[in-house]
C-alpha distance (Angstrom), angle and dihedral (degrees) to the residues before:
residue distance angle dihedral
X1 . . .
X2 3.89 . .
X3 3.55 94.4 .
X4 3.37 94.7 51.8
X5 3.82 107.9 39.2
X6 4.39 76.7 54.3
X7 3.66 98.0 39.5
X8 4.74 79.7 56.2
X9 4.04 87.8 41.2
X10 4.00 83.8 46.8
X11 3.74 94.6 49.1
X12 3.68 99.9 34.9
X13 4.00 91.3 51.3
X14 3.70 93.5 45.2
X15 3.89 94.5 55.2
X16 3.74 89.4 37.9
X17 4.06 82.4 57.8
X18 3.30 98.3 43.9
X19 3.39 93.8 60.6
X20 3.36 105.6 56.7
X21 4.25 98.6 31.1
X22 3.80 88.4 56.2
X23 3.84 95.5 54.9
X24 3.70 90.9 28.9
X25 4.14 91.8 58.9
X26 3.58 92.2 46.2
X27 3.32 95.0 52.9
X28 3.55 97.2 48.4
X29 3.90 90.4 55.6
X30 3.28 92.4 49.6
X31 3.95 87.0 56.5
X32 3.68 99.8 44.5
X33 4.43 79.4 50.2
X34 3.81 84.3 59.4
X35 3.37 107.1 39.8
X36 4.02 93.3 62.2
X37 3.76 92.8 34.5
X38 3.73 88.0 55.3
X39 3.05 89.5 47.0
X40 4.00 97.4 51.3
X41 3.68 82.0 42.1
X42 3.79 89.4 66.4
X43 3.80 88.0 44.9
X44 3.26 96.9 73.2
X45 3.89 97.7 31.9
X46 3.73 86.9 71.1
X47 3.93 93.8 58.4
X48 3.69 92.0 59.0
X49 3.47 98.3 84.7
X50 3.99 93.9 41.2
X51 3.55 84.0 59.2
X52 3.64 99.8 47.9
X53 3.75 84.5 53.7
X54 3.89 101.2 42.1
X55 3.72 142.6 8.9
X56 3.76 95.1 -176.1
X57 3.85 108.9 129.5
X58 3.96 91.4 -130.1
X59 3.48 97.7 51.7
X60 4.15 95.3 39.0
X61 4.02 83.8 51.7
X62 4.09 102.3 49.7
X63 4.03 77.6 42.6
X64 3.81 93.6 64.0
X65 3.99 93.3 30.7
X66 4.02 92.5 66.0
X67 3.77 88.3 42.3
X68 3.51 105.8 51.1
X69 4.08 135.6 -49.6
X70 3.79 127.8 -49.4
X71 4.15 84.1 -118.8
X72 3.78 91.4 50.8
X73 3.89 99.0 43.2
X74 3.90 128.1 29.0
X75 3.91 137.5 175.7
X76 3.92 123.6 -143.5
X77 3.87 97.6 -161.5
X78 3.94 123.4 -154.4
X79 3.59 91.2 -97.3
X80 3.96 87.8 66.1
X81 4.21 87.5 -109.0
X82 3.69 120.3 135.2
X83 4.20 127.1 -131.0
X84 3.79 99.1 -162.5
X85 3.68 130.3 -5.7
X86 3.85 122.3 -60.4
X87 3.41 124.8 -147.5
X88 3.84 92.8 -173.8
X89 3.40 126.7 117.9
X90 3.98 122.8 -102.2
X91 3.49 89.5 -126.3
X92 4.13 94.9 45.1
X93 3.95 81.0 54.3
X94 3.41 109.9 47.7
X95 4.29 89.8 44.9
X96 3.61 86.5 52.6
X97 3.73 95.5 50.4
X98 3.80 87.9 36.4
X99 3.94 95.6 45.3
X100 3.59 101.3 22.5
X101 3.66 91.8 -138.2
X102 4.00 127.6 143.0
X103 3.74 105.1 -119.0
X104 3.90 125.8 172.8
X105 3.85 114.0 -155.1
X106 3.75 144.1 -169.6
X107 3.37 124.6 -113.8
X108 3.83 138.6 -167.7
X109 4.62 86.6 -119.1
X110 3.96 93.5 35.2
X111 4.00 143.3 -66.2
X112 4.01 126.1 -31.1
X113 3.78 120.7 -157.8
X114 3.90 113.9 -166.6
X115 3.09 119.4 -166.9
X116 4.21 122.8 -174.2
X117 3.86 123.0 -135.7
X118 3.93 116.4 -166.3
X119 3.80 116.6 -150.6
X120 3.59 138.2 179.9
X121 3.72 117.7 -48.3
X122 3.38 90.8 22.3
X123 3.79 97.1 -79.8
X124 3.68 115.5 149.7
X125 3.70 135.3 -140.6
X126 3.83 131.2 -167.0
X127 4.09 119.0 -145.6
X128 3.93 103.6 -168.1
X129 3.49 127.2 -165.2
X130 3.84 122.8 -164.0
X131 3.60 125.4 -173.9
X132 4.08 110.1 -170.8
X133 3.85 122.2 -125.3
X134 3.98 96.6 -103.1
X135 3.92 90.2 57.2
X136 3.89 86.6 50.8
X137 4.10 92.6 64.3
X138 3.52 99.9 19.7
X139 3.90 109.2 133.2
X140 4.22 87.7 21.1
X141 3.77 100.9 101.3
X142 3.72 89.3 47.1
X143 3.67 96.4 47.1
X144 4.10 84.9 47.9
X145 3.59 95.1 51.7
X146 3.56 90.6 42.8
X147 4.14 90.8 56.4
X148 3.91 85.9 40.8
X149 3.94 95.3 58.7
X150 3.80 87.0 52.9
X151 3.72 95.3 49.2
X152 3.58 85.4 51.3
X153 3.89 94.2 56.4
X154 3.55 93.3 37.7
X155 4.04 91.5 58.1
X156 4.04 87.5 35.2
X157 3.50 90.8 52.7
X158 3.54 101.9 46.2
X159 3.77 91.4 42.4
X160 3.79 82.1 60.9
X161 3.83 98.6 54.9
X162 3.90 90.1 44.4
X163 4.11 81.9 59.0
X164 3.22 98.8 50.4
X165 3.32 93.7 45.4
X166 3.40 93.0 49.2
X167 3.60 92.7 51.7
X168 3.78 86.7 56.0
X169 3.43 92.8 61.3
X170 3.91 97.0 32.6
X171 3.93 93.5 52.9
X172 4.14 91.0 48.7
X173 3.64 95.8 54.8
X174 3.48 94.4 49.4
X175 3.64 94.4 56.8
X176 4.09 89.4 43.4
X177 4.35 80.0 53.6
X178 3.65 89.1 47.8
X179 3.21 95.9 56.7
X180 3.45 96.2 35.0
X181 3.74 89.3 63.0
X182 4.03 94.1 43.3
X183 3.81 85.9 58.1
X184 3.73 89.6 52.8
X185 3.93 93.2 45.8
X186 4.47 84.6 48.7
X187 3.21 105.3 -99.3
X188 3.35 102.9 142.0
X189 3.54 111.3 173.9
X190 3.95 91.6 60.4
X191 4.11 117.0 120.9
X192 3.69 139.3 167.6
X193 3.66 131.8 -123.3
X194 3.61 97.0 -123.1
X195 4.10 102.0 -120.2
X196 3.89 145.4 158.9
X197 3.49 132.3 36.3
X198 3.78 120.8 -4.0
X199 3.59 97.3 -88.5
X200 3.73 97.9 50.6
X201 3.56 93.5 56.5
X202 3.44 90.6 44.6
X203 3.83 78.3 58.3
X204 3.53 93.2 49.0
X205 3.52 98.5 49.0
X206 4.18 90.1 49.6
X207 4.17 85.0 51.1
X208 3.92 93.0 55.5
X209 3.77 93.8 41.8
X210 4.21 89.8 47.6
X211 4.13 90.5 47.1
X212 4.45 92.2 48.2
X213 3.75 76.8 46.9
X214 4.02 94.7 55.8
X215 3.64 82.5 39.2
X216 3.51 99.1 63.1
X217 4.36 99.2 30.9
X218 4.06 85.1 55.8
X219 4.00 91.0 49.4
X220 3.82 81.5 50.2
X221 3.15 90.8 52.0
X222 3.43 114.0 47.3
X223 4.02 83.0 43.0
X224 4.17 91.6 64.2
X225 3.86 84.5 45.2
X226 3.65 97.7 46.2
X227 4.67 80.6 47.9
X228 3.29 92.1 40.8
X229 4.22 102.4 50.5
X230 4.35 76.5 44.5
X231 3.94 92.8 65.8
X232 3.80 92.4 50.3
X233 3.91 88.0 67.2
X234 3.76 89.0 76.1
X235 3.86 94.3 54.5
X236 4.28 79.2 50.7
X237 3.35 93.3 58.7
X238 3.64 98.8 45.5
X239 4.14 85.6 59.4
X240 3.60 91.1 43.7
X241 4.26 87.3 57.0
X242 3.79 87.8 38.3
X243 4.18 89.6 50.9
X244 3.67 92.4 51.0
X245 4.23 94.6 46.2
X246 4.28 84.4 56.6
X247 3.48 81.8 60.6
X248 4.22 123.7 -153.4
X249 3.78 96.0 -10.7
X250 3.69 137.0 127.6
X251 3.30 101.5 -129.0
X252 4.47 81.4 57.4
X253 3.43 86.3 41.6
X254 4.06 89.2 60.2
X255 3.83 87.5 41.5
X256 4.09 89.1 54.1
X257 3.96 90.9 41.8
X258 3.82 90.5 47.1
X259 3.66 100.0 47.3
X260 4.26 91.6 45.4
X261 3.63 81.3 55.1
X262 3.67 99.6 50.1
X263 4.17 87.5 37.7
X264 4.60 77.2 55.9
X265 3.83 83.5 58.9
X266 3.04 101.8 40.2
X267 4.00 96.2 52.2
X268 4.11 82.6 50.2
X269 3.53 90.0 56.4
X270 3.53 93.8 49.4
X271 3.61 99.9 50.3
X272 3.75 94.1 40.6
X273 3.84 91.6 55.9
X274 4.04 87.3 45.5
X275 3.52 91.6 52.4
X276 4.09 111.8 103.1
X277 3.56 116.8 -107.9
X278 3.68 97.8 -111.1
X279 3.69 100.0 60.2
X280 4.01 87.0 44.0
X281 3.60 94.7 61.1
X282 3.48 126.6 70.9
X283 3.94 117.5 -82.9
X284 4.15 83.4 11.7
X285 3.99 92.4 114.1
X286 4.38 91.1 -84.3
X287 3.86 89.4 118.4
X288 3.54 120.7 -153.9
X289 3.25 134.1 -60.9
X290 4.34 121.6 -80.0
X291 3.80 105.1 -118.1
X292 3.78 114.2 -128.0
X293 3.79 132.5 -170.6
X294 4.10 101.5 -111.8
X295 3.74 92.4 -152.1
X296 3.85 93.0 70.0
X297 3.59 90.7 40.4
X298 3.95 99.3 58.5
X299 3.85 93.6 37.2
X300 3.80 93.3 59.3
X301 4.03 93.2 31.0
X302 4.20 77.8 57.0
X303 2.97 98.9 53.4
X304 3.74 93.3 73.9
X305 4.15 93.4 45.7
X306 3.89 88.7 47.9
X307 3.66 84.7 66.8
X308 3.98 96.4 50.5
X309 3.87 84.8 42.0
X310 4.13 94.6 63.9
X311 3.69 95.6 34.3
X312 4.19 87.3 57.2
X313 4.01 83.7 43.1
X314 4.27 87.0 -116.7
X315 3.79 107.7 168.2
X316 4.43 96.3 -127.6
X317 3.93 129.1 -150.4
X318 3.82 123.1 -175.3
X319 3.56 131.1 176.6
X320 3.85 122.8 175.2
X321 4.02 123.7 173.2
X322 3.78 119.0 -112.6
X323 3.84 77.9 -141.2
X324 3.69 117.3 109.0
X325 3.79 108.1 -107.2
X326 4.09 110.2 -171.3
X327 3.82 117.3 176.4
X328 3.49 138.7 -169.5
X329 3.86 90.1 -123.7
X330 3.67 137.0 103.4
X331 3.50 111.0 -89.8
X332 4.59 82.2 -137.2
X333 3.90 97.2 49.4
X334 4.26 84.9 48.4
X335 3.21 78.4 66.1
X336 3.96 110.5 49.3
X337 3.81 75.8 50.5
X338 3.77 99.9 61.9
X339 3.55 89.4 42.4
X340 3.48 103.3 49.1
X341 3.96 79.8 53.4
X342 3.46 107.0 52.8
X343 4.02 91.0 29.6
X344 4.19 85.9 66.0
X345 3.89 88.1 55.9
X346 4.01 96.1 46.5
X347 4.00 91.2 42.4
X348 4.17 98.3 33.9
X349 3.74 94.9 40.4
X350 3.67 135.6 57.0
X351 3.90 131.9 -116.8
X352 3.92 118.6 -72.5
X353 3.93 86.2 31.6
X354 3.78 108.2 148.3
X355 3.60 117.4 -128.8
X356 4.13 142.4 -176.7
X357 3.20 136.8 -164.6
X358 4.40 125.8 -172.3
X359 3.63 139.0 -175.8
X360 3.61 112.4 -155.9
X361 3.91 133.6 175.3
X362 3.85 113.3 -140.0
X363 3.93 122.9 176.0
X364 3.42 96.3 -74.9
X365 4.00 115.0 2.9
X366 3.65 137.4 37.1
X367 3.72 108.3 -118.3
X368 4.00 118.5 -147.3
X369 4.19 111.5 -154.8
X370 3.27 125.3 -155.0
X371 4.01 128.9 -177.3
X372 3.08 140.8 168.5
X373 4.31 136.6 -175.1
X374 3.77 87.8 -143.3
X375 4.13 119.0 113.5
X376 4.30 92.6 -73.0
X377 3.66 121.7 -134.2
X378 4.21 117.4 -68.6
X379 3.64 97.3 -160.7
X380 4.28 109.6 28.3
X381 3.76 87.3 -176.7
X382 3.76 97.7 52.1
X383 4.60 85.9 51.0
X384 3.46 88.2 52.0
X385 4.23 90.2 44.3
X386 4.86 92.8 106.8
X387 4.09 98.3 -126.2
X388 3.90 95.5 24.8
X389 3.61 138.2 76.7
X390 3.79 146.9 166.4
X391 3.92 90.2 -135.6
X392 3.81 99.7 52.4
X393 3.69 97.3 -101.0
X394 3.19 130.5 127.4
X395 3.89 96.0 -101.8
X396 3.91 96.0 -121.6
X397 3.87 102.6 112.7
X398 3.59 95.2 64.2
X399 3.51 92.7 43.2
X400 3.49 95.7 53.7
X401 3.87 84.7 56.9
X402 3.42 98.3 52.8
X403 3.79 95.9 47.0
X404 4.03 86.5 50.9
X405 3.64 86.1 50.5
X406 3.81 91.1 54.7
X407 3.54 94.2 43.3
X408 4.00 94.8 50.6
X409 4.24 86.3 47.0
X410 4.12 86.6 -110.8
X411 4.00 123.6 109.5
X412 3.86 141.3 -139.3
X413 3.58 122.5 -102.0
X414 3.65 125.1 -168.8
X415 3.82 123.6 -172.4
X416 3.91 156.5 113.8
X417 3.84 112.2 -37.3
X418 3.62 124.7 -155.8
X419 3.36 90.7 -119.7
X420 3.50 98.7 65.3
X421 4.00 106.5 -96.4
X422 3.29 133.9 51.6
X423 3.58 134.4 -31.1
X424 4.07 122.5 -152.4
X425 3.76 115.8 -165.7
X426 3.86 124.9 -173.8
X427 3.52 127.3 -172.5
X428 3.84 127.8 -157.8
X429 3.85 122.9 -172.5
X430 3.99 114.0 -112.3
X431 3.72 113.0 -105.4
X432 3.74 98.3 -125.9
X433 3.59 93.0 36.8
């Protein structure tokens, strides 16, 4: 934007200059042309009345001496003789004897004014008055480079403004786009000093109102989830009283390990949405995230589903890497991953569906498989759409995925399994990658 606001001040100042320096330096040749033609003009003026008085050579030549120099100023007397030198032409002479008409001509060395003087008996004699072609611009080239130096600092000058000006502007937006992009990256105590023209400050202003805004709606929000993950514990504690009436059995057992599970989550939840919403964002005091090896975590988080699997009669294939497999992720939100996985092929598929689940190592992320023989997914884009799904749900499981996918520098992958229906595949980067 500085370049171009002075590349304008450049272009406008320049034609603005131009406009008045060419006129201007014409003009003030044309006056230095009159000032010494005037001048010459008056020259010979003065020898009319010497004339009128006297032709005598003497006299006629001490006449021009005390006005100006024999090579400035000459006489053609009525006898045809000369007092001085002429630079006229022949033919300017003889039609200004002829004619007796002023005429003012221009010569190869300069300018000639002739000027006629009748006398008695109708004689004529011709006072001429030359002015050579140095005196005609003398004083030009200075005047011009004069007018040229203040062009220059004129368009210098304003070139200068337009800068700063520019810079003005320039250095304001950048600090609305910096913190622009540290509200994107959750920083969320990040405001602008509002700055620059009128409508950038307006700008800035707007900015600091939208981010207290955020502020406030996430507080809101992580207030209705912190109420809402709350109510839930009296559904818990219905299935803990429920698990304790089917007495010492495993299926009770399950209940009771289920709903301590869920009761984990929910206490997560909780304390998550309590936390203040500095030390949730990133750089806030949170910390990052403890690496754990995703191999461990799916074999014991299977260990539960393989037991749902054979009570629903679901033919079950794992295969997990004896390689080590360290992640940058939480070893919990691994977890909500693998369930929200293998919970989509137990709720979207029926009994006796085959599944699989791997854990491979690639070059530079661990890659978690999971397939399933059921139908498969139409429209991948639609499943992984947060609020709508082709099964009916309400589209948050996969979502969750992807955004843990994100957030561990991986992706989600929806396609064709050989199985028959759908396969999911999430990547997480390698640790020490």
């Amino acid at each position: 934007m500085r370049r171009a606001l002075a590349g304008i001040a450049l272009a406008v100042t320049s034609m603005v200059a131009l406009s008045f320096l060419i006129p201007l330096a014409l003009l003030v040749r044309e006056q230095a042309r009159d000032r010494v033609t005037t001048a010459a003009e008056q020259r010979a003026a003065a020898l009319s009345p010497v004339l009128a008085l006297t032709t005598r050579r003497a006299d006629v030549q001490q006449a021009v001496t005390e006005l100006g120099s024999l090579d400035r100023l000459a006489v053609r007397l009525p006898d045809g003789g000369f007092v001085g030198t002429p630079h006229a032409p022949r033919e300017a002479l003889d039609r200004a004897v002829r004619g007796r008409e002023t005429l003012a001509v221009d010569t190869a060395d300069g300018w000639v004014y002739l000027q006629p003087v009748v006398l008695r008996g109708d004689r004529v004699a011709v006072v001429e008055a030359h002015v050579p072609a140095a005196d005609l611009s003398r004083g030009v080239a200075a005047s011009w480079g004069v007018m040229a130096l203040l062009a220059l600092g004129l368009v210098g000058g304003s070139v200068l403004v337009a800068d700063r000006l520019g810079a003005r502007v320039v250095r304001s937006s950048r600090g609305l786009k910096r913190a622009s992009l540290a509200l994107g990256s959750g920083d969320l105590h990040v405001r602008v000093e509002p700055d620059g023209p009128p409508e950038l400050q307006e700008a800035g202003v707007a900015f600091n109102t939208m981010a207290d805004r955020v502020v406030d709606l996430l507080a809101v929000e992580r207030e209705l989830v912190a109420d809402l993950s709350h109510r839930l514990r009296t559904p818990l504690t219905a299935l803990y009283l429920e698990a304790d009436r089917m007495g010492a059995t495993p299926s009770a057992r399950r209940v009771t390990e289920a709903a301590a599970q869920l009761e984990g989550e929910l206490d997560s939840i909780i304390a998550a949405a309590r936390t203040p919403l500095a030390a949730a964002q990133p750089g806030g005091g949170g910390g990052t995230a403890r690496p754990c090896d995703a191999a461990e975590v799916v074999a014991l988080r299977l260990d539960f589903w393989s037991v749902l699997a054979t009570q629903q009669g679901r033919p079950y294939e794992r295969y997990l890497t004896p390689r080590p497999t360290p992640v940058a992720f939480c070893e919990d939100d691994l977890v909500a991953v693998l369930d929200a996985l293998v919970g989509n092929v137990f709720r979207h598929t029926p009994e006796r569906t085959a599944l699989a689940v791997r854990v491979e190592r690639a070059e530079r992320h661990v890659v978690l498989t999971v397939d399933d023989a059921g139908p498969g997914v139409a429209d991948p884009a639609a499943a992984l759409t947060r609020g709508v799904s082709v099964g009916g749900s309400t589209g948050l499981g996969l979502d969750i995925v992807a955004r843990a996918a994100r957030a561990a520098d991986g992706e989600l992958e929806i396609t064709r399994a050989p199985l028959g229906g759908a396969r999911v595949r999430v990547s997480f980067a390698l640790a020490d990658a």
